[in-house]
BABA-972950 format. One record per residue: x, y, z of N, C-alpha, C in turn; residue in one letter. Coordinates in steps of 0.2 Angstrom, whole numbers, padded with zeros to 4 digits, always signed. Layout:
residues N
XYZXYZXYZA;...
This chain:
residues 415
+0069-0126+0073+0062-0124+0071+0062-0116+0070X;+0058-0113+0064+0057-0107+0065+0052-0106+0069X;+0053-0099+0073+0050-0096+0077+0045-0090+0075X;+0048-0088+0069+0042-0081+0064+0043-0076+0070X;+0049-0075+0073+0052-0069+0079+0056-0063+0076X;+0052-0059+0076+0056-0050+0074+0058-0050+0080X;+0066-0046+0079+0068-0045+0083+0074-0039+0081X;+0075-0033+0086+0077-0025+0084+0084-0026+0087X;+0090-0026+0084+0093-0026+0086+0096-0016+0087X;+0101-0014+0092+0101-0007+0091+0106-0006+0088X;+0111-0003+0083+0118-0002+0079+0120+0003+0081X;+0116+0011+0082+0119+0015+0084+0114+0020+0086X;+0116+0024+0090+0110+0030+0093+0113+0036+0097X;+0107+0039+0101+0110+0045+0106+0115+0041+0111X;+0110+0035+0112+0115+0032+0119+0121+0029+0118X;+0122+0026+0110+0128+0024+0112+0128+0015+0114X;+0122+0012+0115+0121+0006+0117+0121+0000+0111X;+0127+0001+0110+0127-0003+0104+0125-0011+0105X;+0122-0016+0098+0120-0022+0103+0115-0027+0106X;+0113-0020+0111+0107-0022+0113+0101-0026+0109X;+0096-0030+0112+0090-0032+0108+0085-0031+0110X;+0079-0030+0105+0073-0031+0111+0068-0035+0105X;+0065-0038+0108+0062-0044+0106+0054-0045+0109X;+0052-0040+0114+0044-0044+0119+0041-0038+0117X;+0038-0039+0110+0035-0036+0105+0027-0036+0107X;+0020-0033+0107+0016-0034+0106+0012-0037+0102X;+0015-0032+0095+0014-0032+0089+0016-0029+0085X;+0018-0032+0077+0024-0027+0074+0022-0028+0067X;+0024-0026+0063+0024-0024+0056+0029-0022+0051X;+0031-0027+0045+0037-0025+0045+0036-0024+0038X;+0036-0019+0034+0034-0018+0027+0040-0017+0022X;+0041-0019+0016+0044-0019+0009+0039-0018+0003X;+0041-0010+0000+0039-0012-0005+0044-0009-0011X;+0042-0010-0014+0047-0011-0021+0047-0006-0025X;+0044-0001-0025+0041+0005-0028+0041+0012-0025X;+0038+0010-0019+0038+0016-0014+0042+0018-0007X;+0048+0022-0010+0053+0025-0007+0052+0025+0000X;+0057+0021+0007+0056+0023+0013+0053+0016+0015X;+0053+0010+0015+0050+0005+0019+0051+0008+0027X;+0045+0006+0029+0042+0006+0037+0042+0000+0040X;+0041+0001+0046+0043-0004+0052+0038-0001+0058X;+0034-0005+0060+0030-0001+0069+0029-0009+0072X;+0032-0004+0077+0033-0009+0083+0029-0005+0088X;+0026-0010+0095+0021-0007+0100+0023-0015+0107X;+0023-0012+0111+0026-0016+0117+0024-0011+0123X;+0021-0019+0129+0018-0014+0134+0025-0013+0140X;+0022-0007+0142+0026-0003+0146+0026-0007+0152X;+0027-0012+0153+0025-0017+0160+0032-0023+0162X;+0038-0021+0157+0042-0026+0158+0038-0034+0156X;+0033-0036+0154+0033-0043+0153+0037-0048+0147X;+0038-0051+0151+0044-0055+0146+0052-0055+0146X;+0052-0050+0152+0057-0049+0155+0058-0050+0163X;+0066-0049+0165+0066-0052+0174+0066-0046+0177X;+0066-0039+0171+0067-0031+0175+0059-0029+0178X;+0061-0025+0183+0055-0021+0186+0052-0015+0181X;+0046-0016+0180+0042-0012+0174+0046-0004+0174X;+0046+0000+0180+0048+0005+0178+0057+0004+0174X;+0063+0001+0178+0067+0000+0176+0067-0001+0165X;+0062-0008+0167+0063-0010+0158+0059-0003+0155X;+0054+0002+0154+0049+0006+0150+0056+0015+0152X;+0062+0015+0154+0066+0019+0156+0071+0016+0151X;+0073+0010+0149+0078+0006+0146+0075+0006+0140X;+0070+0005+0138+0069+0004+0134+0067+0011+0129X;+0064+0014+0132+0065+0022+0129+0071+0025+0128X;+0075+0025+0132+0083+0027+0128+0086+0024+0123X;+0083+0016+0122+0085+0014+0117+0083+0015+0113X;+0080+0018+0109+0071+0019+0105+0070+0025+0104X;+0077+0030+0106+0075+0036+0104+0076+0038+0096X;+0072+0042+0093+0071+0045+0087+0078+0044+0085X;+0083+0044+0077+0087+0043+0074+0093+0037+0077X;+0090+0033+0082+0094+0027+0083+0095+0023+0075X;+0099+0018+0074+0100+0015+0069+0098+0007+0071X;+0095+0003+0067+0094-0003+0069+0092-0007+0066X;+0093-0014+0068+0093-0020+0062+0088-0024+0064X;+0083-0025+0061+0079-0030+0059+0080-0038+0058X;+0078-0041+0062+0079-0049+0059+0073-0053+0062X;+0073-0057+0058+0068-0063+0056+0074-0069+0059X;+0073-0071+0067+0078-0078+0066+0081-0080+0064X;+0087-0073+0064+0094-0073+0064+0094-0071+0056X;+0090-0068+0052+0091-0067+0045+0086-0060+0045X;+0092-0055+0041+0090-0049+0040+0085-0047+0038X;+0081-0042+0040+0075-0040+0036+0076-0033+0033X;+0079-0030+0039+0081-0024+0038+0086-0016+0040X;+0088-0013+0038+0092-0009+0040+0087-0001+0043X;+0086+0000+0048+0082+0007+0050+0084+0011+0052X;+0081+0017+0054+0082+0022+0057+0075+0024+0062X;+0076+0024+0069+0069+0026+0071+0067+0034+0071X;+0061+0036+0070+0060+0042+0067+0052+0044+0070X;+0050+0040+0077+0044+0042+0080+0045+0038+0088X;+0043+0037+0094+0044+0035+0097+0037+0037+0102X;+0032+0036+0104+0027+0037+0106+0022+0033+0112X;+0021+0035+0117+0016+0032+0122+0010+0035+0123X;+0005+0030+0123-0001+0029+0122-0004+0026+0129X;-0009+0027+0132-0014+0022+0137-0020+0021+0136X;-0020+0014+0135-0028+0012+0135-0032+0011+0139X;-0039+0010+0136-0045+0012+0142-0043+0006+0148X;-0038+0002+0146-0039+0000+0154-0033+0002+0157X;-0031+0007+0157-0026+0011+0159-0017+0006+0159X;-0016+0004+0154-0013+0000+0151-0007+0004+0147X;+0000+0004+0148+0005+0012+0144+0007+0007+0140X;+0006+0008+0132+0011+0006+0128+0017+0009+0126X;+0023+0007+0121+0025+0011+0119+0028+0007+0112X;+0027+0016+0107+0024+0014+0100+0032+0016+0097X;+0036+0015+0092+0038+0015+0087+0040+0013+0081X;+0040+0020+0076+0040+0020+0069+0047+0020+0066X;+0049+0016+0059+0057+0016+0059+0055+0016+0051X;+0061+0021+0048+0060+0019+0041+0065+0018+0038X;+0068+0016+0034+0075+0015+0031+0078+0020+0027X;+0085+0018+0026+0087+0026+0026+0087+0030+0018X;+0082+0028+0015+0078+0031+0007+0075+0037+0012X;+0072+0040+0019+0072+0045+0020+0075+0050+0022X;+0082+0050+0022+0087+0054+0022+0087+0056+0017X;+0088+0052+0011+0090+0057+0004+0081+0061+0003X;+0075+0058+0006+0071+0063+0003+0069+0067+0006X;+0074+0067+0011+0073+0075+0014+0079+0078+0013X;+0083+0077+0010+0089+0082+0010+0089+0084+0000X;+0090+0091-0001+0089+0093-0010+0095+0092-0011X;+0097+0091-0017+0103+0090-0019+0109+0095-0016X;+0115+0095-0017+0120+0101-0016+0122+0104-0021X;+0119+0109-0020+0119+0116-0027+0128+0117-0028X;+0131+0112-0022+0140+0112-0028+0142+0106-0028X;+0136+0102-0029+0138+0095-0032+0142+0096-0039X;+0146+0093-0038+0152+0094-0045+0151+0087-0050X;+0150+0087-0057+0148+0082-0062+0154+0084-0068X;+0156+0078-0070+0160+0079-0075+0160+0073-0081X;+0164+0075-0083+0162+0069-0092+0161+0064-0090X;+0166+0060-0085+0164+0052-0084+0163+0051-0076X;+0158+0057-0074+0154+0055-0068+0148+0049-0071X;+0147+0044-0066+0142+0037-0067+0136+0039-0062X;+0130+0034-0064+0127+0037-0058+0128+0033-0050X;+0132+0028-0052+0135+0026-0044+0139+0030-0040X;+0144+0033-0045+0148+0040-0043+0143+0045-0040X;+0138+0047-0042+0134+0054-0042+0132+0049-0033X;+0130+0044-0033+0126+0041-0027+0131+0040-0020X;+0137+0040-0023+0144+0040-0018+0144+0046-0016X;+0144+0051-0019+0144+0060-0017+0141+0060-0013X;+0134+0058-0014+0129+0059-0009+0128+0057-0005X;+0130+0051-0002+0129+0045+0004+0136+0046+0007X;+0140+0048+0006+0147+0049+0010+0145+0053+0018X;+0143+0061+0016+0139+0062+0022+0136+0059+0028X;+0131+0052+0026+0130+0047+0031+0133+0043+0035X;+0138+0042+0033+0143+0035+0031+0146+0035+0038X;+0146+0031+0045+0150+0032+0049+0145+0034+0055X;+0137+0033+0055+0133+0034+0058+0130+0026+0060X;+0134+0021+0060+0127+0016+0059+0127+0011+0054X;+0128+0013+0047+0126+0011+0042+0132+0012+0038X;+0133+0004+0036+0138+0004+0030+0137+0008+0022X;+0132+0011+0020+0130+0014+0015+0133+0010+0008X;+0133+0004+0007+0140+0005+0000+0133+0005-0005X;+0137+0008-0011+0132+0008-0017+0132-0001-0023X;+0129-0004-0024+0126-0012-0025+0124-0008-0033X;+0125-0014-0037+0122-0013-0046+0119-0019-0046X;+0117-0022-0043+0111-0029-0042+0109-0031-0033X;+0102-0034-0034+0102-0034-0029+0100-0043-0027X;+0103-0048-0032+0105-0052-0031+0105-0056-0024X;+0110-0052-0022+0114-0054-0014+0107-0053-0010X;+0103-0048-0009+0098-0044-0007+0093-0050-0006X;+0089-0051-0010+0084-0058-0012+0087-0063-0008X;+0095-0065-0011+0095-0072-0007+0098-0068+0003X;+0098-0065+0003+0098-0062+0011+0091-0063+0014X;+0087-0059+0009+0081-0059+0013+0075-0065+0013X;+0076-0068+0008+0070-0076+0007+0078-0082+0009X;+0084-0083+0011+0086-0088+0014+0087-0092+0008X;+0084-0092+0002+0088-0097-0004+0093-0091-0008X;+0098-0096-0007+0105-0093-0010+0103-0094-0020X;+0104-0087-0023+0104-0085-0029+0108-0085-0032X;+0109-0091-0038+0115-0089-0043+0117-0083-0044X;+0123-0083-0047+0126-0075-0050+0130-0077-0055X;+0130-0072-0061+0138-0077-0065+0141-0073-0064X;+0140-0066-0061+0146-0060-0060+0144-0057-0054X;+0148-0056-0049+0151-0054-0045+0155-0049-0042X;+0153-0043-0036+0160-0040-0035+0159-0040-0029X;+0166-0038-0024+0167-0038-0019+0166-0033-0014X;+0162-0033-0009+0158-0027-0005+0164-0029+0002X;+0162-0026+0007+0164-0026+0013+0159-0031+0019X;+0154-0036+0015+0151-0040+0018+0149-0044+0013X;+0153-0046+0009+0155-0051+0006+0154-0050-0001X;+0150-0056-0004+0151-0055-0013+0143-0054-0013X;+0142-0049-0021+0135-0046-0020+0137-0045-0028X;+0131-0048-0031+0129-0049-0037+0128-0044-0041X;+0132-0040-0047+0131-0036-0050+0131-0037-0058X;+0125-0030-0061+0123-0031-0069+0125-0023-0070X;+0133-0022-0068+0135-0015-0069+0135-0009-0075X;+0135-0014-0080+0137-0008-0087+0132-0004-0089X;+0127-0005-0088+0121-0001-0090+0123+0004-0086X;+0121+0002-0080+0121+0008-0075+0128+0013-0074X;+0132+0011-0074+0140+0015-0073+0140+0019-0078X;+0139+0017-0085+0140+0019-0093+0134+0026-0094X;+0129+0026-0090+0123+0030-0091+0127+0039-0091X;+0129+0039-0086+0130+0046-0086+0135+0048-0089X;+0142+0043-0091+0145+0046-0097+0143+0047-0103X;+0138+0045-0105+0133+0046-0110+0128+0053-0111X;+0127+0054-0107+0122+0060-0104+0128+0065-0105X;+0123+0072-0106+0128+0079-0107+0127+0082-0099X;+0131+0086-0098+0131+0087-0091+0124+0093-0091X;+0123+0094-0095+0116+0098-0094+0111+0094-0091X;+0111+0089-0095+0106+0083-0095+0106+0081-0085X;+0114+0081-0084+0115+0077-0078+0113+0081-0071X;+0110+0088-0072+0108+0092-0068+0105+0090-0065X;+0104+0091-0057+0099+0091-0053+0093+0099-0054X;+0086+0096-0053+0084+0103-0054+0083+0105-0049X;+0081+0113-0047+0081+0116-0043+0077+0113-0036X;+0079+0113-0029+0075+0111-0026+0076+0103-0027X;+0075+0100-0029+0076+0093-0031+0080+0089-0026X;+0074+0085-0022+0077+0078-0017+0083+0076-0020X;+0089+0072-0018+0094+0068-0018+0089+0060-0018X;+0085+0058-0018+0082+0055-0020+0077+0056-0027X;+0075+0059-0025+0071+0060-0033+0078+0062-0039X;+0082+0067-0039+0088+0067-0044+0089+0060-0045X;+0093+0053-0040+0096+0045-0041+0089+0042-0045X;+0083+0043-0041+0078+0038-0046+0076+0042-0051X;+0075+0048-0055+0074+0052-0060+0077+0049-0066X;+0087+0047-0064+0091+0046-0069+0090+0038-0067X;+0088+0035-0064+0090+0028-0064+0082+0024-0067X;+0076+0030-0067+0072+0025-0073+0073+0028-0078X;+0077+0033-0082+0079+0034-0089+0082+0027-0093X;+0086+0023-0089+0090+0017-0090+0085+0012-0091X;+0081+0011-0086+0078+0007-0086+0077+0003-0079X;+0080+0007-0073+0081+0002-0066+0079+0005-0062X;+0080+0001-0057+0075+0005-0049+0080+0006-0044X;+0078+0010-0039+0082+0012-0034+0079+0009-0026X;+0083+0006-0022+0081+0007-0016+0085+0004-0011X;+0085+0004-0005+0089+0001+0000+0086-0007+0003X;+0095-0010+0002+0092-0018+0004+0091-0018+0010X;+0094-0024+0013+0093-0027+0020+0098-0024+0024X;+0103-0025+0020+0110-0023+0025+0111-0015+0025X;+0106-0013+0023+0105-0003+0021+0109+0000+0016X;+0111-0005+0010+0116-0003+0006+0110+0000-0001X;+0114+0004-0003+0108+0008-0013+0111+0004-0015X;+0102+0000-0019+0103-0003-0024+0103+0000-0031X;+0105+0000-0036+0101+0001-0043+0102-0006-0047X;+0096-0009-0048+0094-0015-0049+0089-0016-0054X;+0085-0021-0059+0082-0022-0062+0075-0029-0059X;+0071-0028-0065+0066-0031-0064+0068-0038-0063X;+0067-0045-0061+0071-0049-0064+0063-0055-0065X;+0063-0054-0070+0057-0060-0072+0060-0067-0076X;+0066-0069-0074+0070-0073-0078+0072-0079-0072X;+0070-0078-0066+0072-0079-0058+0068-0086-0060X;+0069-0092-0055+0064-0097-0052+0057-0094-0048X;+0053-0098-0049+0048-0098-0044+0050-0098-0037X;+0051-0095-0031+0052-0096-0024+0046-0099-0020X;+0040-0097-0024+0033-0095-0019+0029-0099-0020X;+0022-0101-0018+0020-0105-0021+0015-0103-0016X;+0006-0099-0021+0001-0097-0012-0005-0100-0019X;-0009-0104-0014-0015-0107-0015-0021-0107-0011X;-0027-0107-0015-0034-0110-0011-0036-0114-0016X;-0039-0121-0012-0039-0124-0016-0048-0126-0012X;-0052-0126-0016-0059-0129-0015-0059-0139-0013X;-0057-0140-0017-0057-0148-0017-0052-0149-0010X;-0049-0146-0008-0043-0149-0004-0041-0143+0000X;-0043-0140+0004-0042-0136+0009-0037-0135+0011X;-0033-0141+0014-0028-0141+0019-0022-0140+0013X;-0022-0140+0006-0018-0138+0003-0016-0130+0003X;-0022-0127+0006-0024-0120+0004-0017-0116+0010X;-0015-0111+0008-0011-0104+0014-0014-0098+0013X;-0018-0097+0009-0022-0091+0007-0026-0090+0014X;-0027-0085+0017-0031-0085+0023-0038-0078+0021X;-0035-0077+0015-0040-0069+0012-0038-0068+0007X;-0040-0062+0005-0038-0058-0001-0042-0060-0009X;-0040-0058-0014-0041-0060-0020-0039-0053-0027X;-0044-0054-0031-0040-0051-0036-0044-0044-0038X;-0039-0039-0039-0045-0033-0042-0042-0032-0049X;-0048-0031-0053-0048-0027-0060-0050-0023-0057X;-0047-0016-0063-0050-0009-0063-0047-0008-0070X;-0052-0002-0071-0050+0002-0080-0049+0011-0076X;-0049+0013-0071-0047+0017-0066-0043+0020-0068X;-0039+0023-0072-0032+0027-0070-0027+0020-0075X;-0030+0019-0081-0026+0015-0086-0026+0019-0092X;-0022+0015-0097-0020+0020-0102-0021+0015-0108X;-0024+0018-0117-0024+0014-0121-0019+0017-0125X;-0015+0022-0125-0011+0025-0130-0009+0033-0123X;-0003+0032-0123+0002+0037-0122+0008+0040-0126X;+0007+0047-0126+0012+0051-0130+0016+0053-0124X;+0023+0054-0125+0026+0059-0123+0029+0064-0125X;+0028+0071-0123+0030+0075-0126+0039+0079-0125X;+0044+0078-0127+0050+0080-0123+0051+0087-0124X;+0059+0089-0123+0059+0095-0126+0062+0098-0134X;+0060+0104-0134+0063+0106-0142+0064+0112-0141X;+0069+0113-0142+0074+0119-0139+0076+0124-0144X;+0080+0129-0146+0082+0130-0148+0090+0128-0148X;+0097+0132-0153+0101+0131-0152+0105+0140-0149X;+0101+0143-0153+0103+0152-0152+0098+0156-0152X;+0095+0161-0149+0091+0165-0150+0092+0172-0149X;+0091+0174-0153+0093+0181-0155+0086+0187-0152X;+0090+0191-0149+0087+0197-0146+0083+0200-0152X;+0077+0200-0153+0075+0205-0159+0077+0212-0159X;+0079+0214-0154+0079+0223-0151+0086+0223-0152X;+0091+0218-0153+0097+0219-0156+0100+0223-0161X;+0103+0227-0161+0108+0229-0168+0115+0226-0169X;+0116+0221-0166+0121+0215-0168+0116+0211-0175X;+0124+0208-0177+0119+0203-0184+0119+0199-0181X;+0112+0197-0183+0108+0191-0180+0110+0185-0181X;+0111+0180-0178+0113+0173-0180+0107+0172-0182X;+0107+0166-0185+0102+0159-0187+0100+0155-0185X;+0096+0154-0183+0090+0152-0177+0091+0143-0181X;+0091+0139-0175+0091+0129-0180+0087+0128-0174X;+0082+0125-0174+0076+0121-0170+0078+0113-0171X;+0082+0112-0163+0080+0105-0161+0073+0102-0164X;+0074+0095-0165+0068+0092-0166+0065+0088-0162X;+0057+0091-0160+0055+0090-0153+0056+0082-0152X;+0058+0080-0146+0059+0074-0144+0050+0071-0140X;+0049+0064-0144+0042+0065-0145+0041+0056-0143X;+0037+0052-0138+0038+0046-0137+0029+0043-0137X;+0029+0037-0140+0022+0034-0142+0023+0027-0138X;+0017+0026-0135+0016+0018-0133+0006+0017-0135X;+0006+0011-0136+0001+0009-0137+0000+0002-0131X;-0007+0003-0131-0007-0004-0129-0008-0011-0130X;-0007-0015-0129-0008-0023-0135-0015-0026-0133X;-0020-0022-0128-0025-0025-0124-0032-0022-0131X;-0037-0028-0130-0041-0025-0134-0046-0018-0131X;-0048-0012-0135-0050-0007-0132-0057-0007-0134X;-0060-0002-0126-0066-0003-0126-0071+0003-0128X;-0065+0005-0122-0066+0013-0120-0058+0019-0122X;-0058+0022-0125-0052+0026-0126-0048+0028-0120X;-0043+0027-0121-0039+0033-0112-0033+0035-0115X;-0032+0040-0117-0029+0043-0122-0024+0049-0118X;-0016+0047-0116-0012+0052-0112-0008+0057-0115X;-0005+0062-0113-0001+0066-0116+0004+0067-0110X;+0010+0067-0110+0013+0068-0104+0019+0071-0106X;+0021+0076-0102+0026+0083-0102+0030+0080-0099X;+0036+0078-0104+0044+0076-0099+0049+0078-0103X;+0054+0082-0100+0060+0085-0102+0064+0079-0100X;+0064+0076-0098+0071+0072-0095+0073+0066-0101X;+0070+0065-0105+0072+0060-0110+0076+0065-0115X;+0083+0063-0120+0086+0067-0123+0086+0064-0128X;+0082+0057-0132+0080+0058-0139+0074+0053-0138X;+0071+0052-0145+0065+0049-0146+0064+0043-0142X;+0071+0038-0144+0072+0032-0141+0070+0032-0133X;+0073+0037-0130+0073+0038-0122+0065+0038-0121X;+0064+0044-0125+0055+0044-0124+0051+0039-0124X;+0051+0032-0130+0048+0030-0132+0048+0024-0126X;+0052+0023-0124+0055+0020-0119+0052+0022-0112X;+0050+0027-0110+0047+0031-0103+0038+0029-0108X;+0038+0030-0114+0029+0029-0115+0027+0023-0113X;+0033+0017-0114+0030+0012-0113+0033+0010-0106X;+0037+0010-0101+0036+0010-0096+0029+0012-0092X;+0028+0018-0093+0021+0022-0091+0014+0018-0094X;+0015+0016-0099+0010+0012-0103+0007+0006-0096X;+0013+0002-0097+0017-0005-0093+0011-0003-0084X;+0015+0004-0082+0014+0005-0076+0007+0007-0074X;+0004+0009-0077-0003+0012-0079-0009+0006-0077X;-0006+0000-0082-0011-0006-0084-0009-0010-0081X;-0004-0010-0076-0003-0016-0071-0007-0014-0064X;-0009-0007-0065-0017-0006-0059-0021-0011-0061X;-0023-0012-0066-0030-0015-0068-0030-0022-0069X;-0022-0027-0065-0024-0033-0063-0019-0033-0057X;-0022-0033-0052-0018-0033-0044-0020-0039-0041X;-0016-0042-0037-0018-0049-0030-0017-0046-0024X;-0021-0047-0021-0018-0045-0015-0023-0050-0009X;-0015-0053-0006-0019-0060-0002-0014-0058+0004X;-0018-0061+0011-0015-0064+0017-0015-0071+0018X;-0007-0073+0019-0005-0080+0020-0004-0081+0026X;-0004-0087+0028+0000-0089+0034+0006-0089+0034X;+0010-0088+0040+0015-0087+0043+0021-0082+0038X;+0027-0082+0040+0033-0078+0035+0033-0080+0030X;+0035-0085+0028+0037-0092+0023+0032-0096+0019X;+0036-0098+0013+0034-0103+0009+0035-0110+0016X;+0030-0115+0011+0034-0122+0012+0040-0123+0011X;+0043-0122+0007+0050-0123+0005+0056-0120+0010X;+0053-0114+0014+0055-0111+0021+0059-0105+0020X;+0057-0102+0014+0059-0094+0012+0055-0087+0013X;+0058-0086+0015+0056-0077+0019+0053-0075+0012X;+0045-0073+0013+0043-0070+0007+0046-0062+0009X;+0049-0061+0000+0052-0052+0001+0049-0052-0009X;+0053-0045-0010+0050-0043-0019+0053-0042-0022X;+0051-0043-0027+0058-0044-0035+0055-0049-0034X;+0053-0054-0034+0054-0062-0033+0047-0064-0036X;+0047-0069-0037+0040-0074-0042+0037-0077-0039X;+0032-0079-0038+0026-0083-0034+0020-0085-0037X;+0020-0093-0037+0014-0096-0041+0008-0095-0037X;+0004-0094-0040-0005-0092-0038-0010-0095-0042X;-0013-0102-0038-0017-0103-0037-0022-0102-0035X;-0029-0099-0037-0033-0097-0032-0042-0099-0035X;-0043-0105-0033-0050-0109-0035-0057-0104-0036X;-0056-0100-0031-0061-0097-0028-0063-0091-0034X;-0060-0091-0038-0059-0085-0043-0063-0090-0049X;-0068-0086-0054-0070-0090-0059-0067-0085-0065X;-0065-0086-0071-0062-0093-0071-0056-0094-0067X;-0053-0100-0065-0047-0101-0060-0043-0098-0061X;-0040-0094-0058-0035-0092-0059-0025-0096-0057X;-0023-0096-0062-0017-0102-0061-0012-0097-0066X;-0007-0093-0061-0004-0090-0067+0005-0089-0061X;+0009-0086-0063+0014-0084-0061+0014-0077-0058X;+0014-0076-0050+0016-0067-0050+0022-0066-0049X;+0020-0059-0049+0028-0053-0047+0026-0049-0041X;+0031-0052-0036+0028-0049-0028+0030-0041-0030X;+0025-0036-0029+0029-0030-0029+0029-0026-0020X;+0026-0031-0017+0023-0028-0011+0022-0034-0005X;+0026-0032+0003+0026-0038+0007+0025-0034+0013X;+0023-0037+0017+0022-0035+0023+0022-0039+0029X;+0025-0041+0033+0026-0048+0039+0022-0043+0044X;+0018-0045+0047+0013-0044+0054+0012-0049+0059X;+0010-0048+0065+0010-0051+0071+0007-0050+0079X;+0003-0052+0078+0002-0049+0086+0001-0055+0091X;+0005-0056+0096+0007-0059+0101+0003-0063+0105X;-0002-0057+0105-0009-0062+0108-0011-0068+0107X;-0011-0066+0099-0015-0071+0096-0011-0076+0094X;-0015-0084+0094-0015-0090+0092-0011-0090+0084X;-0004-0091+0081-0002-0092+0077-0006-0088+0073X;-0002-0080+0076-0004-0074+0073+0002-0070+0066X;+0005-0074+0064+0012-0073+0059+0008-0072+0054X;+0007-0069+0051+0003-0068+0044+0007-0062+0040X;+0008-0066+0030+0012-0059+0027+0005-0057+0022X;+0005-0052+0020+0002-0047+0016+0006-0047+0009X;+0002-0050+0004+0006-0051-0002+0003-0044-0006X;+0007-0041-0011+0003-0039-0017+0007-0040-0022X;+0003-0043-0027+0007-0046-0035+0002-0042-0039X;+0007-0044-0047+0004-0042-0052+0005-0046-0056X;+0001-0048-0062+0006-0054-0067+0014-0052-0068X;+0018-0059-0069+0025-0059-0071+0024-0055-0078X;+0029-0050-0077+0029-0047-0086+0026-0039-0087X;+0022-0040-0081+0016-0035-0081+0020-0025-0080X;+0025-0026-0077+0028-0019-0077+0035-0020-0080X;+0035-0012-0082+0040-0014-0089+0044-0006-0086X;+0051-0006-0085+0055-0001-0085+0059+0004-0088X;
């Protein structure tokens, strides 16, 4: 029987204690999202030894050593991975009834690369890929805690984290088994690119450089379970995993415990240009007495989306981007942005009971979830796309395992 028990295990740190667990949580929080570089994790446990056979000071001494800032550590959900971290805050608190907790924040290792800028002698050459550019860059870590490999699907990932095993028709071989990949897009990109194109700009995170080129393509970046970079795609082609309801006539069908739907016209678009660059090839010093060359004007590179939705009110964008290197690339970023823009203006966002579906799958993202939701006029009965999950818990309370979903319609963001 599940138990819906987080539990930290330690992999590496100042102390060297590798192994270790700890598990008599107060309360804990364990968040994914799909979008937003750096998933989080906060953990809080009182300083009293409870739950344990140690003497309080013993366990709140033990337990601080383990839980110092830059430890490495694994996340699991009853025996199945949630996450790979790094702790990066470590904090004691007493409450008014003079009660010592003790707090920590862990994020995954997306915040390494956004705190570190590129290396001004990063070396690129004709058939540098962006897997390659992402191995240059993660070697440095490698040997710290985390296996870092670089993944071209993240396949393996979904069926790691929700517990149902995902087809694959293609395959390669990692150092923790077989991991599903959709390679040639993403290998081929940067042999295609001119190495101008391939530059990092100045200043510019190692994170921001890997996701800049890897939405040119059309994918996203992020770290799975097992702390490996992903670059991966949307997958709306997937089964349904999920299945969250409220049901008026039948209650006891219902897992919905809250939430529901927001529109908004807020920060949407009915028509988006992009504007790229248009450069010259040569320019010539006017104050020269050399003969002049002949000046040939690139033709600016220019991207348009429209929207398919009836309009009411105009929202009309212009947006400055050098990083597309023809029309197609732009046209392609307009409608992306388009896509991204109007998927604000229909959001879900519900608290279910416990981890899991019925079926007994770790709700995680990338993944589909049927929505049922009565309460809504007209009914709502459609297909989501989790882009956002959160597992929370506090101990005290009476079957307190509750996840935080947020969806969008299936279809609804476009890369």
């Amino acid at each position: 029987m599940n138990e819906d028990r987080v539990t930290m295990q330690i992999l590496a740190g100042p102390t060297q204690e590798r192994g270790r667990r700890l598990l008599t949580w107060t309360n804990y929080s364990v968040e994914e999202d799909l979008f937003q570089p750096a998933n989080r994790a906060s953990f809080k446990l009182a300083a009293n030894g409870a739950g344990t056979d140690l003497p309080a000071a013993e366990y709140v001494e033990r337990v601080s050593n383990l839980t110092l800032p830059d430890a490495v550590v694994a996340l699991e959900l009853d025996g199945i991975r949630l996450a790979t971290m790094i702790i990066v805050d470590q904090h004691w608190e007493e409450g008014e009834d003079g009660q010592c907790f003790i707090n920590i924040e862990a994020l995954d290792p997306a915040h390494l690369l956004m705190e570190n800028d590129v290396d001004r002698g990063l070396k690129i050459d004709s058939q540098t890929t962006l897997p390659d550019l992402a191995e240059k860059m993660l070697v440095k870590y490698r040997g710290l805690g985390i296996d870092l490999e670089v993944l071209s699907d993240d396949i393996a990932n979904r069926s790691l984290l929700s517990g149902k095993v995902i087809a694959s028709s293609k395959t390669i071989r990692t150092s923790r088994g077989e991991a599903a990949v959709r390679s040639s897009k993403v290998n081929e990109y940067f042999i295609k690119q001119s190495l101008e194109d391939a530059q990092p700009h100045p200043g510019e995170t190692e994170w921001d450089f890997l996701a800049r080129h890897a939405e040119n393509i059309g994918v996203i970046t992020y770290f799975t379970a097992d702390g490996n970079l992903c670059f991966t795609v949307l997958d709306y082609d997937q089964e349904e995993l999920y299945s969250i309801r409220r049901s008026l006539t039948d209650p006891d069908r219902s897992n919905i415990l809250m939430g529901g739907r927001r529109l908004s016209s807020t920060n949407t678009a009915t028509e988006i240009e992009v504007l790229g660059r248009g450069s010259l090839y040569h320019s010539a010093d006017p104050r020269s007495t050399t003969k002049k060359r002949k000046t040939k004007k690139k033709p600016p590179i220019r991207g348009y989306a429209k929207t398919d939705r009836p309009i009411i009110w105009p929202r009309k964008r212009h947006v400055i981007d050098n990083n597309p290197v023809s029309n197609d690339q732009a046209n392609r970023v307009a409608k992306r942005l388009m896509a991204h823009k109007n998927a604000n203006g229909e959001v879900y966002e519900y608290k279910v009971a416990g981890f899991r579906s019925k079926r007994g799958y770790v709700y995680t993202v990338n993944t589909l979830c049927h929505i049922r939701d009565e309460r809504i006029k007209p009914v709502v009965d459609l297909t989501g796309f989790i882009t956002r999950r959160s597992l929370n818990k506090v101990r005290s309370e009476t079957n307190s395992a509750t996840t935080n979903l947020t969806l969008v319609p299936k279809g609804a963001i476009v890369l």
